[in-house]
Structures are given as structure tokens and as C-alpha cells.
C-alpha positions in Angstrom: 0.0 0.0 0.0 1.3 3.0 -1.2 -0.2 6.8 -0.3 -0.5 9.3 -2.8 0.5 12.9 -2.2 1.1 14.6 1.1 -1.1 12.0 2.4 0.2 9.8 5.4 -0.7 6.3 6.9 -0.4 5.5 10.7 -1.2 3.4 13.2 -2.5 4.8 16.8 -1.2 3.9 19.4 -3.4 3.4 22.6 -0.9 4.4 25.5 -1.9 4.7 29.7 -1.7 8.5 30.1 -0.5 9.4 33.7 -0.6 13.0 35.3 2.1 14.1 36.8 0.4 13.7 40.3 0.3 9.5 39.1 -3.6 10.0 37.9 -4.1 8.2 35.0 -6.9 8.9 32.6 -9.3 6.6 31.2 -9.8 6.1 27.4 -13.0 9.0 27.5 -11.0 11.1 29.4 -7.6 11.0 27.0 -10.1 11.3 23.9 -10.2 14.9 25.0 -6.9 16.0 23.7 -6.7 17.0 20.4 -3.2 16.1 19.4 -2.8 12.1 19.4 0.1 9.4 19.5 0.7 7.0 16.4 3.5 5.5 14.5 4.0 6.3 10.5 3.2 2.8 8.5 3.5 4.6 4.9 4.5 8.3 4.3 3.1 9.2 1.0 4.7 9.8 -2.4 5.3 13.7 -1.9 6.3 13.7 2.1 9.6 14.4 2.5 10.8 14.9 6.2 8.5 11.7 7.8 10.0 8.3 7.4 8.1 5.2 7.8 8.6 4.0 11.5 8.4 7.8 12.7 6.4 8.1 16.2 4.3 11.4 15.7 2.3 13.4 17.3 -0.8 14.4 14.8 -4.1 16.6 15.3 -7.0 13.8 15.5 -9.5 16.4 14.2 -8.3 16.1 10.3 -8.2 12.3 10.4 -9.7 9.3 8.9 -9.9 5.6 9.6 -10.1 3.3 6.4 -10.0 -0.8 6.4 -6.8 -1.8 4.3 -6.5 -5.4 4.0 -9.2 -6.1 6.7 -7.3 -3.8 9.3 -8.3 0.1 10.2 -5.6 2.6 9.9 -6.1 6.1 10.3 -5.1 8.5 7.4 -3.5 12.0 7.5 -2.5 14.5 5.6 1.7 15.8 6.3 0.7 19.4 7.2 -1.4 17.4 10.7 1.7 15.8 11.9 2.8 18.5 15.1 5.9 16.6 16.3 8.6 13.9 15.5 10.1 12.5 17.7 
């Protein structure tokens, strides 16, 4: 599977998120953030500074989910990626 464009393919990744006080929020509560965690599976044709295997840090708002293959990953476009790290 290849991505066309400035388009991206990744996969979320569901991580514990603890306060600094130790709190840690459930899945409803973490859904309130707008800026999520997930792993680059394809970049597409035209990105040029994500690599596949990148962990990012993308705005949820301007994603999609697709089935590829009988699986979901989410799709993105480059300019919703925030962070590399």
C-alpha cells in the first residue's frame, strides 16, 4: 500500500496516560486531547521529512480511519503531523 501525495498512513497507538500527580486517565477522558500518539506505517509519495517508522504526534481532528486489507488505519494529511520524535 502506497499513499498518494502529502497523504500519510499510521497506526494509533493506545498508550496509559498518567498525570504528573500518578492520575491516569481513562480512554474518554484522554479522547479529549486533540493532538494524538501513532507510528508512521507509509509516508506518501510527496512527504519528504517523515519516514516510515516515525512516532508522531498528529491533530485527530483532520483524520480518517479506512480498512486496508481487513485492518483500520487512520489516514493523515503531512501538514497534521505537530511533532517527531
Amino acid at each position: 500500500m502506497k499513499p498518494i501525495g502529502k497523504y500519510i498512513i499510521i497506526e494509533i497507538n493506545e498508550e496509559e496516560i498518567k498525570t504528573e500527580s500518578g492520575i491516569i486517565l481513562s480512554g474518554e477522558e484522554a479522547n479529549q486531547f486533540r493532538y494524538k500518539k501513532a507510528v508512521v506505517i507509509e509516508p506518501g509519495s510527496d512527504v519528504s521529512l517523515i519516514s516510515k517508522g516515525d512516532v508522531i504526534y498528529y491533530d485527530k481532528s483532520n483524520s480518517f480511519t479506512m480498512l486496508i486489507n481487513d485492518k483500520p488505519y487512520t489516514v493523515i494529511r503531512e501538514h497534521d503531523v505537530v511533532v517527531v520524535e
